[in-house]
C-alpha positions in Angstrom: -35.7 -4.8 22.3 -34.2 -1.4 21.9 -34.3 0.2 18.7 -30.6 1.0 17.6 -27.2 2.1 19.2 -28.4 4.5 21.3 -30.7 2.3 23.3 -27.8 -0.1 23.5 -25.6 2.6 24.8 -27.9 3.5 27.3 -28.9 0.2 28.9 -24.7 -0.5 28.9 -24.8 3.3 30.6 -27.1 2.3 33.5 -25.8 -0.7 34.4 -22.4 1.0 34.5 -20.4 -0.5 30.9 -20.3 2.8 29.4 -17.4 5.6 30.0 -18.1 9.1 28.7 -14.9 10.9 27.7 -16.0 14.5 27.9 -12.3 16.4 27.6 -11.4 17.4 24.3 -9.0 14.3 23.1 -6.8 14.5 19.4 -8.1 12.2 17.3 -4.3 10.3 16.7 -4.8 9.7 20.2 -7.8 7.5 20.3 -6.0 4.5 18.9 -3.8 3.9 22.2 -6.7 5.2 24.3 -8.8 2.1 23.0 -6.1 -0.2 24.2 -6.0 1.0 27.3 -10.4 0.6 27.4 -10.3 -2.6 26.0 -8.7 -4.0 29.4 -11.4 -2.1 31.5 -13.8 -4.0 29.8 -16.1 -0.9 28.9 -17.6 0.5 26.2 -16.3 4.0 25.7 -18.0 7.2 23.8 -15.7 10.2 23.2 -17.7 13.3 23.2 -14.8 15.9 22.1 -13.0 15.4 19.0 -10.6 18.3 18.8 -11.2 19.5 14.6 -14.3 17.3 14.3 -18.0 17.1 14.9 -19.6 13.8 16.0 -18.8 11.5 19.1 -16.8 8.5 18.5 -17.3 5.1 20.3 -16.0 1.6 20.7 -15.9 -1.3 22.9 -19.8 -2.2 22.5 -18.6 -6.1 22.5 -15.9 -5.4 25.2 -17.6 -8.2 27.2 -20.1 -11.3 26.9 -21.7 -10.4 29.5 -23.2 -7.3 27.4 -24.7 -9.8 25.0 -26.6 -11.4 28.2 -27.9 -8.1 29.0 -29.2 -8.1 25.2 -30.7 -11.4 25.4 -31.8 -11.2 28.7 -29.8 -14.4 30.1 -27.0 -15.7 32.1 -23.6 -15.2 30.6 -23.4 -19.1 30.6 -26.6 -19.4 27.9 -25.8 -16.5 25.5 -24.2 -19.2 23.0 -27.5 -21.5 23.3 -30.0 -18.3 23.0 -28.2 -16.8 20.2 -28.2 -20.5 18.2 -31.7 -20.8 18.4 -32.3 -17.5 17.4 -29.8 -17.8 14.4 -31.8 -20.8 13.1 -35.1 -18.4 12.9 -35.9 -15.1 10.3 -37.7 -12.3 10.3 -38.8 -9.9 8.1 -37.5 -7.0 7.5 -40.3 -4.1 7.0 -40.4 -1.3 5.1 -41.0 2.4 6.7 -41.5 5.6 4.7 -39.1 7.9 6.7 -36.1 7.3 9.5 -33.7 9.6 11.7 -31.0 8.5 9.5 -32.5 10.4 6.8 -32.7 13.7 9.1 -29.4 15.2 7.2 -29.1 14.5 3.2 -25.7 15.3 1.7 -25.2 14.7 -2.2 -22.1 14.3 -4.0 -20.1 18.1 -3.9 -22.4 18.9 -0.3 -19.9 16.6 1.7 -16.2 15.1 2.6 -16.5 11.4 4.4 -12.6 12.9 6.0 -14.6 15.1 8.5 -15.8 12.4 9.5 -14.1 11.1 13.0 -12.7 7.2 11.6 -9.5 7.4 13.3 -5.8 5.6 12.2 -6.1 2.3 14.1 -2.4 0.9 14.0 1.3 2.8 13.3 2.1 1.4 10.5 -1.6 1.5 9.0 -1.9 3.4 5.6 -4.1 6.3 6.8 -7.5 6.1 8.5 -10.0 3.4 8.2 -13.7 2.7 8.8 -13.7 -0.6 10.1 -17.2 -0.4 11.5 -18.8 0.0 8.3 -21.8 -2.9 7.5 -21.8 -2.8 3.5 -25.5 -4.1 2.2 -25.6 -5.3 -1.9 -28.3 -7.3 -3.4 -27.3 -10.1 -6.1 -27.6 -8.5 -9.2 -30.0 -10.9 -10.3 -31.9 -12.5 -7.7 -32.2 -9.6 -5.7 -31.3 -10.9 -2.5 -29.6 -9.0 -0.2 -26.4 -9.4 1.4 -24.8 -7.8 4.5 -20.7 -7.9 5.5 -17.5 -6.4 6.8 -15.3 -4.8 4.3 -12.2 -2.3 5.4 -12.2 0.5 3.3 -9.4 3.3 3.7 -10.7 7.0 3.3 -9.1 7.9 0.0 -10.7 11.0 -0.8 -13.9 13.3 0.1 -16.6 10.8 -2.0 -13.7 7.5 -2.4 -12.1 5.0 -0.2 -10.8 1.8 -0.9 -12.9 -1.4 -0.3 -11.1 -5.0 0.5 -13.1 -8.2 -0.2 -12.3 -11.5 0.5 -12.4 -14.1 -2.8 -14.6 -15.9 -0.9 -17.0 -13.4 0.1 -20.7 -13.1 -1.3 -19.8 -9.2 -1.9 -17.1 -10.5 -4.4 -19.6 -13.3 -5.9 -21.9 -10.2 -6.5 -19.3 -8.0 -8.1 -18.2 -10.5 -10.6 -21.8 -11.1 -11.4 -22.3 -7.7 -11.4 -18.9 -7.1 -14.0 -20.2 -10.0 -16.0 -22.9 -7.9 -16.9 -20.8 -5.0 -17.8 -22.5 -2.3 -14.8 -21.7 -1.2 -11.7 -22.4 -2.9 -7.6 -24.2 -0.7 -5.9 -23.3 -1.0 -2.2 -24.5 0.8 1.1 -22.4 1.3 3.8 -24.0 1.7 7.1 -22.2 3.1 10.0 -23.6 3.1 13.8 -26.0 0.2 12.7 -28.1 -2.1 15.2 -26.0 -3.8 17.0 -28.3 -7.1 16.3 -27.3 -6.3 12.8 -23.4 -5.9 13.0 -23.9 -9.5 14.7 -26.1 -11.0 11.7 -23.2 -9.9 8.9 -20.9 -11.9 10.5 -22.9 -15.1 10.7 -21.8 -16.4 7.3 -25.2 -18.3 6.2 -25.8 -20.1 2.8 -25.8 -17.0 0.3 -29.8 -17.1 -0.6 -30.5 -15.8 3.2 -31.1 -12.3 3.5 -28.8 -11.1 6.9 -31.3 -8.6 7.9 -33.9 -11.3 8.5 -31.3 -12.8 10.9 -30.9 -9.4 12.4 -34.5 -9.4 13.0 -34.5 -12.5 14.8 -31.9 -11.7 16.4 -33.5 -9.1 18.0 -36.5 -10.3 18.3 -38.0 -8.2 16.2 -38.3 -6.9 12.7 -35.6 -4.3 11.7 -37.2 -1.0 10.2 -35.9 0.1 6.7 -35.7 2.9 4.4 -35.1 3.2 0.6 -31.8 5.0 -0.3 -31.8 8.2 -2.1 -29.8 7.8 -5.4 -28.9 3.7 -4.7 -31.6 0.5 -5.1 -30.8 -0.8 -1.5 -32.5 -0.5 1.2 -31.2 0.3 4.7 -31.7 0.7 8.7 -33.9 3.2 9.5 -32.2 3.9 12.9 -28.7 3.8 11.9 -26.0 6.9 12.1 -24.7 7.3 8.8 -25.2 5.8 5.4 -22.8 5.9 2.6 -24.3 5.4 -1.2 -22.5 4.5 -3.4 -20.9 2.2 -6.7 -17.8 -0.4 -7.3 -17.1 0.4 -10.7 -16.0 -2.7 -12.6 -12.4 -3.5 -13.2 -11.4 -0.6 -11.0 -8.8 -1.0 -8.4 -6.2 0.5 -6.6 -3.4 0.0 -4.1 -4.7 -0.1 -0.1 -2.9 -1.0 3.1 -0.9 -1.7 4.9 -3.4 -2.4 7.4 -3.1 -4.1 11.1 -5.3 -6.8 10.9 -7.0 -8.8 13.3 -4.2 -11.8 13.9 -2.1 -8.5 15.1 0.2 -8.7 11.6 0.2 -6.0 9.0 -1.8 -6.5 5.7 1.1 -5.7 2.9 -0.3 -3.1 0.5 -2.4 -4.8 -2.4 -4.5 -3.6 -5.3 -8.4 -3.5 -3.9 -11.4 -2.3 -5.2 -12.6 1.4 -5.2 -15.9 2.7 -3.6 -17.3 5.9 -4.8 -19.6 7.6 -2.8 -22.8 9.4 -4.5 -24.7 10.1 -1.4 -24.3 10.6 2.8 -27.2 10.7 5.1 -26.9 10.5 8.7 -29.1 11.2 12.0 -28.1 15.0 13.8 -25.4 14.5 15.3 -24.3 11.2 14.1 -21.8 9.0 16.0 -19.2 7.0 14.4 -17.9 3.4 15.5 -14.5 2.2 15.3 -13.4 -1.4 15.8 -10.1 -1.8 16.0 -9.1 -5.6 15.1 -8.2 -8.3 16.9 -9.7 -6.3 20.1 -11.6 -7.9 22.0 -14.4 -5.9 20.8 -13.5 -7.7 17.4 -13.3 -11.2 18.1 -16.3 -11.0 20.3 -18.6 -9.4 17.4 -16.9 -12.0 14.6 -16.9 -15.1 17.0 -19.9 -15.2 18.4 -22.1 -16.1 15.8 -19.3 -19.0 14.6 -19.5 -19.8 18.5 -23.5 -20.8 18.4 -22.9 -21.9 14.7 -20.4 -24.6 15.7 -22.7 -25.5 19.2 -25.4 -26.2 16.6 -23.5 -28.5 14.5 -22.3 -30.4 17.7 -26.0 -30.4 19.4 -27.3 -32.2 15.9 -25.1 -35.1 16.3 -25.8 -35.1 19.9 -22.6 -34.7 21.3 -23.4 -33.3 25.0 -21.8 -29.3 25.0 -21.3 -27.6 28.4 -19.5 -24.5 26.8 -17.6 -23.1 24.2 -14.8 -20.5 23.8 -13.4 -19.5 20.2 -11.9 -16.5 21.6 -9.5 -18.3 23.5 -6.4 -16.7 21.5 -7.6 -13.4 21.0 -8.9 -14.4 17.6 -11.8 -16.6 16.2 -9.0 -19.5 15.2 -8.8 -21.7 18.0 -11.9 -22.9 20.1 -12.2 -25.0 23.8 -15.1 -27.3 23.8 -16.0 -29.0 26.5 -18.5 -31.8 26.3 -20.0 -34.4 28.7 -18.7 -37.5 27.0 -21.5 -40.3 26.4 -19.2 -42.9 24.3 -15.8 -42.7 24.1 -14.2 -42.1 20.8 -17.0 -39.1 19.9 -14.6 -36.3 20.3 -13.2 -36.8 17.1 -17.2 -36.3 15.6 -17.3 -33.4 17.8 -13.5 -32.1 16.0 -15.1 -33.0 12.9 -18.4 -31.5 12.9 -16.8 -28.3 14.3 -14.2 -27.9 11.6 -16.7 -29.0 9.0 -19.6 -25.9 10.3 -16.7 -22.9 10.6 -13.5 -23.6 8.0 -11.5 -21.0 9.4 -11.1 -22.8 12.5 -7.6 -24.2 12.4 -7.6 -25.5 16.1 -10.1 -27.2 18.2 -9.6 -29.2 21.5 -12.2 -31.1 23.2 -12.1 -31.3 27.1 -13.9 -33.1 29.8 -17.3 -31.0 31.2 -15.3 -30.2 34.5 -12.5 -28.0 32.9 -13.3 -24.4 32.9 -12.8 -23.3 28.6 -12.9 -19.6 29.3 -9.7 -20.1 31.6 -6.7 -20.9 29.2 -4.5 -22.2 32.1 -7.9 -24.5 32.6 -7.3 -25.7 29.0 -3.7 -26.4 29.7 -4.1 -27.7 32.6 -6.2 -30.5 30.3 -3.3 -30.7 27.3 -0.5 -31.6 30.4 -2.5 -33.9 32.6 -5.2 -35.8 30.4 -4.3 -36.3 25.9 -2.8 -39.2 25.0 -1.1 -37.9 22.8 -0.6 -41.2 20.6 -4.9 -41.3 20.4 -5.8 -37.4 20.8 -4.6 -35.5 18.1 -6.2 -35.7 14.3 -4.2 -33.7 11.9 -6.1 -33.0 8.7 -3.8 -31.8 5.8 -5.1 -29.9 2.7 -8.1 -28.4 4.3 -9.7 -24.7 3.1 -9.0 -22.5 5.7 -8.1 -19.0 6.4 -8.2 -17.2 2.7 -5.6 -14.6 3.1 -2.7 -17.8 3.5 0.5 -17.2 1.3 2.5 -19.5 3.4 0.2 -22.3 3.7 0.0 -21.4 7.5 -3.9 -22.3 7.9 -4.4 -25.2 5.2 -4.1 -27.8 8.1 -6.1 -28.6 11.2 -5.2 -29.8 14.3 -8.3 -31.2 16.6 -7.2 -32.8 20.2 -9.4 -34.6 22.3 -7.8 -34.0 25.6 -10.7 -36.2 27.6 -10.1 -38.9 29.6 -11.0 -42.6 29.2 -14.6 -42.6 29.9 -14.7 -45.6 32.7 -11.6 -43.9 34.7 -13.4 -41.6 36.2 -12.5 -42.4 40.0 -8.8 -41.7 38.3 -9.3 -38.2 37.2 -11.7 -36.6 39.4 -10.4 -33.6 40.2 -9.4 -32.8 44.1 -11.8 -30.1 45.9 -10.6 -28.6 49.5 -12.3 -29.5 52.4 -16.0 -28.6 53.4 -16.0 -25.7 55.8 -17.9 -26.9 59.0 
């Protein structure tokens, strides 16, 4: 497989997924630019930043169909190749030297502003890298953890850092502030896309998501040491941020446009200070701007396969799977080839038991098209019973960030139909041509 973004880019270039914006664009205008790219369907690299250096680009999840030029398989087995490569691990090795190491910047030698992260929404609180894959090890054990953390650009060596109480990064500070020091945290921008896929996975918190990354890919990913942090990173990745989250330290951060298209309200978060910056010549920034298709592609696909596994274990028959039926990773399509007729409700309850923030799941027969929402409808109008199909489960964890109690409940519906009445509900097809 290719070696980092670059390769990517190119392979999306030749087979025509990849727009080059060559005239010199403002960086405030980027934000509505991407909106517009997202509904090509391309990715997109902006080669003129008018005050900056750097290209900026987006969009590298704009379709599925990328990921089955990746794994080299039909658009339809992407979710089955990417299971069984998320149940294997390999190795990350160790190298002495990398491009990302080519330019060295200590604290004082450089300012993370002139940088290209661009404002993503109006009402956001300034410019955010949202692209950023932050790597900490457990203070204790060692192991190393990889994950998705906003952090607003603050100063020129500080931005603020949001975790998630539920989030291994969080486990590690408190561990970390239990022992009265500092979490060291990497934060690597332009990274593998293999390994942007791996820190959204979610697995138990003694795997190591760069050995997912490697499978992923098929091969081991290639690391460096960090210059003034104990953290290894990828060797071929654009930009590296070194840094600490002092303990006890926070600050007020946001608002911030978040990926169910609300605004975050501002909130006290933690502070990252940044000792460090290398980066390749001429490094290239990402931006992904949430709840973009880019966005819930990258963040549901993994949950996609994860849930599919789950499902396959228990034997329950899956033709496909869609989470990203509502522009978000909250509401999945199955559709299964029913062998008895009450398992939908095991398939609901395996799927809500292997991905928590899933707060709607409907099962449908194997001939209703899930990637077609008026498909899915089509099944909710002519074929629940509603008095049998739907399971409500109260009180169940959900989505963490939940004042209002909006995603404590889940609602499955088996929208199948009886399994001996199929002469009733096959579905009419026109007439042979001659």
């Amino acid at each position: 497989m290719f070696k980092d973004i670059r390769g990517y880019l190119d392979i999306l270039d030749k087979q025509g997924f990849l727009d080059h914006v060559t005239e010199e664009v403002n960086i405030s205008s980027i934000s509505s630019r991407l909106a517009a790219q997202e509904k090509k369907g391309h990715a997109v690299i902006f080669e003129n930043i008018a005050g900056y250096e750097g290209k900026v680009y987006n969009n590298i999840f704009g379709k599925r169909q990328f990921l089955a030029s990746v794994f080299e398989c039909p658009v339809e087995k992407v979710v089955d190749v990417f299971g069984q490569r998320l149940e294997q691990r390999i190795t990350p090795v160790m190298v002495e030297d990398g491009p990302v190491h080519e330019v060295i910047m200590k604290k004082g030698e450089f300012d993370i502003r002139k940088f290209p992260f661009i404002q993503h929404s109006a009402k956001d609180a300034g410019r955010y890298i949202t692209s950023g894959v932050v790597i900490a090890k457990e203070p204790e054990t060692g192991v190393r953890n990889i994950s998705f953390n906003r952090m607003q650009l603050k100063g020129p060596d500080k931005t603020g850092l949001r975790m998630s109480p539920t989030q291994d990064l969080e486990a590690y500070y408190r561990k970390a502030v239990a022992m009265g020091k500092p979490l060291e945290i990497a934060v690597v921008i332009g990274s593998h896309p293999m390994c942007l896929l791996a820190a959204a996975c979610g697995p138990p918190r003694d795997v190591d998501e760069l050995e997912i990354a490697g499978a992923l890919r098929g091969e081991a990913m290639e690391l460096v040491k960090c210059i003034t942090i104990d953290m290894e990173v990828p060797a071929y990745a654009e930009i590296v941020l070194e840094g600490k989250l002092m303990p006890g330290e926070k600050e007020i951060e946001g608002p911030f446009g978040d990926f169910m298209e609300f605004y975050i309200e501002p909130m006290e978060n933690h502070v990252f200070h940044i000792d460090c910056v290398t980066t390749r010549r001429d490094p290239m920034v990402q931006v992904i701007s949430a709840g973009s298709t880019d966005d819930v592609t990258l963040l549901g696909s993994p949950r996609e396969a994860q849930i599919k596994n789950a499902l396959t274990a228990i034997n329950i028959d899956v033709k496909a799977i869609n989470i990203m039926l509502c522009r978000n990773y909250l509401t999945c399509a199955i559709s299964v080839r029913k062998q008895i007729d009450l398992e939908a409700k095991n398939a609901l309850m395996a799927a809500f038991a292997s991905f928590k923030f899933l707060k709607n799941c409907i099962i449908v027969d194997h001939d209703v098209d899930v990637f077609d929402p008026s498909d899915v409808f089509w099944a909710l109008s002519t074929r629940l019973r509603t008095e049998k199909g739907l399971m409500v489960v109260p009180n169940a964890a959900g989505f963490g960030r939940d004042k209002y109690g909006i995603h404590t409940t889940k609602l499955g519906i088996d929208a199948t139909v009886p399994l001996d009445a199929w002469d009733e509900f096959t579905r009419i097809t026109p007439l042979p041509a001659e």
